[in-house]
Steps between C-alpha positions, in 0.01 A plus 500: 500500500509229789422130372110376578507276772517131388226275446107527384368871419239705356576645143453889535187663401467809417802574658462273811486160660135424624301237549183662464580600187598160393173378627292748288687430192539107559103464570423775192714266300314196592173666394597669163441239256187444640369796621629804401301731680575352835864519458486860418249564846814241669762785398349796528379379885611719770605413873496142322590377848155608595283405160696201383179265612284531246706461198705181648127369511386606159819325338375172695094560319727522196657211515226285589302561153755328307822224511679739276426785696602352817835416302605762327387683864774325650757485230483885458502574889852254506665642235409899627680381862796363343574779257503717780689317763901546503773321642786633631869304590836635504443867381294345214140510417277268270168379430390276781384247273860453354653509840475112465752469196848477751539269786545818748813589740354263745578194524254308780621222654257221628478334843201233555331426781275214587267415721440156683308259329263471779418878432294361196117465501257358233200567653294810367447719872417874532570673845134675559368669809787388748434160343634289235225391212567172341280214394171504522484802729655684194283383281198633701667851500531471133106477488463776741746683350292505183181538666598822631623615180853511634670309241354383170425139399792449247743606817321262732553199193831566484615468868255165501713405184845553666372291823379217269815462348740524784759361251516856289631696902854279408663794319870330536434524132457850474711847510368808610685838493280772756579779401471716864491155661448594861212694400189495771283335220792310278431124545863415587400318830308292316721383206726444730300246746385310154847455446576722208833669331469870556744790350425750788520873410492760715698844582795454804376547844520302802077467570467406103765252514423378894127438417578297169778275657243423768273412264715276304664299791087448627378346192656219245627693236847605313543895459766656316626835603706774313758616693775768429738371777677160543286238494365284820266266647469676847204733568666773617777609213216355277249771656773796469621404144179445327257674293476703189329849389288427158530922478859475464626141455253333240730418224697278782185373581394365177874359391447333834164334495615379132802355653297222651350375127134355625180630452391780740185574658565873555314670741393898517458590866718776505337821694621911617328778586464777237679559166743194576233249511445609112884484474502142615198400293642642242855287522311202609305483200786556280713239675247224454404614164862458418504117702246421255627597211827289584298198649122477371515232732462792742144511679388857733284522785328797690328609760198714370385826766149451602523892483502581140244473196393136374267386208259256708269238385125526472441310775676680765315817363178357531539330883635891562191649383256245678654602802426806480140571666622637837189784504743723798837506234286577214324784678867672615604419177297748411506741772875502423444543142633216376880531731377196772366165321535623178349120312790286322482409186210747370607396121675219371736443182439277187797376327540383176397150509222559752637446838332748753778705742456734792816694597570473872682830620652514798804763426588643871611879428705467785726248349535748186620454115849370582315224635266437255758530223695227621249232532378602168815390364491178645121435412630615127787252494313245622229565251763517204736194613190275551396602171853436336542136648649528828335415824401689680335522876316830592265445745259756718627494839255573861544865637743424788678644807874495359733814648465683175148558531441565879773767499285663353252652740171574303537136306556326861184695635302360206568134534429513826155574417528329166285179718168673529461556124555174422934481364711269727838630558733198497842487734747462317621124588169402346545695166827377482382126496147580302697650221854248511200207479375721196830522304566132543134419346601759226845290431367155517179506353503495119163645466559789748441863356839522536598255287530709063373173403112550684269642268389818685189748375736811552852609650362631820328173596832431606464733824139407546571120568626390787410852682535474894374859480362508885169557404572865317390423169169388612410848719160613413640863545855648308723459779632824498151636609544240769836606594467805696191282703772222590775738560230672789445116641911418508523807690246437778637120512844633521 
């Protein structure tokens, strides 16, 4: 029997390698200890790539009752992906968890590049509109932004807090590995024009490697790249000997990240289509679960999907509600029976110690389980790591025009029309800056959500501070009876 092929895999079930499989017994996993019932409905779901909706949201309404349900939620869902992820080097196969006990083969080399000191800024400014927002002018778009509903308050307090203290956007200080650092929404060309030390991951390839090179000789910063050929300062060997693949190479990855011996800031922005994006969450989260446990001086950060399921506060439930009096929706609300402008949040959630939750879905079918999987596992690691000590930035990101999303032609139809219903679809320069200005609040400020030593009411307040959700969570209608409406509107604009 030929070898498997080296690096990250799916342990066979019943019989074969599937992701959708893994996803119904990782998410029935998470749900067991606390509800029974729905983790037998999760595995005995059929066409799960069709009905996997409604159970990802009833695991969320779990784990808003209770702290320890949210918890052991996420601890259970962890340990069901890693005891059924494999990985595979030099004809052998282990558990991808213990992958992380050797070195690896690889040995990466390091070359550094940095960029002029006039490249740095400190200054707080957001490109917006054509236009760059900074001062005051910012500061008015905060206000509108939260008048609108487009961000929430705690977001708009924490950019004000980052341009108050202009001193805290000097990250000489600080080291960031990105994992998939030339990502559309990663927040490399930002660390890198406040001047910071960035460990740059990121598969070979000469647009990967040509955009993050530009970006490091524009801004004020010192990045470190792995390379697997000889080592130079010159773009172009630099741009045909660099990167590394997590799926493959992640062992190599860690030895080399420890090499450097300072606290890390390590970054999740790692995306693929499909099965692999669950691949790479799944290695990402085991590399930086393994970081930690070497380093607690290890903090995380993420980029939450504005397209998933979110325990929101009472407040954004209620402003949803009162907006909801339009007499024509209501009326083809019903004509439709309830599939156009069905109401959010018809019931809401007590937990434990009294705090009042509605859950805000907004699962796109279209971007299916694999999808939904992965960023579960990152809103689970966050929710666990914050919980055991370590730092950790998660924040709610806008809905925004990056490649990966308008590729796709039904999700690029619908945020064209997304305007009329009241979401703002952000470009991605001004995403990029909105959230970069976010994870520098979340590193600096002591009392930031962030931050294991602020008293929070529950895990999942985490997500729900800070949001910069576009104006989704406070719809007066579930957006996915909106959906089909905007997707008719991009259309007739396009």
């Amino acid at each position: 029997m030929a070898a498997a092929p080296d690096g990250v895999r799916f342990a066979p079930i019943d019989g074969r390698e599937s992701s959708q499989a893994l996803g119904k017994r990782v998410f029935a996993s998470a749900a067991r200890f606390v509800d029974a019932d729905l983790a037998d409905r999760i595995e005995q779901t059929k066409e799960w790539r069709k009905n996997y909706i409604e159970p990802v949201r009833t695991l969320t309404e779990l784990g808003a009752r209770s702290t320890k349900d949210a918890l052991r939620i996420a601890s259970d869902g962890l340990d069901a992906l890693h005891a059924n992820m494999l990985f595979a080097h030099n004809g052998s196969t282990t558990a991808l968890r213990d992958a992380f006990e050797t070195s690896g083969a690889t040995q990466l080399r390091t070359t550094t590049i940095e960029g002029p000191n006039t490249g740095r800024v400190r200054e707080l400014t957001i490109p917006y509109k054509g236009g760059t927002l900074r001062g005051d002018a910012l500061r008015r778009q905060l206000g509108s932004w939260i008048e609108t509903g487009t961000i929430e308050a705690s977001c708009a307090e924490a950019i004000r807090s980052v341009m108050d203290t202009p001193e805290w956007l000097d990250l000489s200080d600080r080291h960031f590995a990105l994992l998939g650092a030339a990502s559309e929404m990663g927040p490399l060309e930002w660390l890198c024009r406040w001047g910071a030390n960035v460990y740059a991951i990121d598969i070979a390839g000469k647009p990967v490697w040509e955009r993050i090179l530009s970006l490091t000789l524009a801004g004020g910063g010192r990045v470190h790249v792995p390379m697997h050929g000889e080592v130079s300062s010159d773009p172009d060997p630099v741009i045909a000997a660099a990167g590394t693949d997590l799926l493959t190479e992640a062992p190599a990855v860690r030895a080399w990240l420890q090499s450097f011996d300072v606290p890390l800031v390590v970054g999740n922005y790692v995306y693929a289509d499909g099965s692999t994006f669950v691949r790479l969450a799944a290695v990402a989260d085991a590399l930086i679960t393994d970081l930690i446990e070497r380093d607690r001086r290890t903090a995380m950060s993420y980029l939450a999907t504005p397209t998933d399921v979110f325990a929101v506060p009472a407040e954004v439930v209620h402003a949803a509600r009162a907006a909801n009096k339009s007499v024509v929706k209501n009326a083809t609300r019903m004509i439709s029976r309830g599939r156009l402008f069905a109401p959010s949040y018809e019931t809401t959630i007590g937990s434990e110690n009294g705090v009042e939750w509605g859950i805000f879905d907004c699962l796109v079918l279209q971007q299916g389980p694999n999808y939904a999987l992965a960023k579960n596992v990152q809103k689970w690691r966050a929710v666990r790591a914050r919980e055991s000590g370590t730092l950790t930035s998660a924040n709610v990101a806008p809905a925004t025009k990056t490649r990966s999303v308008v590729k796709n032609r039904i999700l690029k139809s619908a945020y064209a029309g997304a305007g009329p219903f009241g979401v703002e679809i952000f470009q991605p320069e001004t995403s990029r800056a909105l959230m970069a200005a976010l994870l520098v609040h979340d590193i600096r400020n002591p009392g930031a959500a962030a931050s294991p030593a602020t008293e929070l009411n529950h895990p999942y307040e985490l997500f729900a501070q800070g949001a910069a959700h576009g104006g989704l969570w406070r719809l007066p209608h579930e957006p996915r009876t909106v959906l089909p409406l905007a997707v008719g509107v991009g259309l007739i604009k396009r």
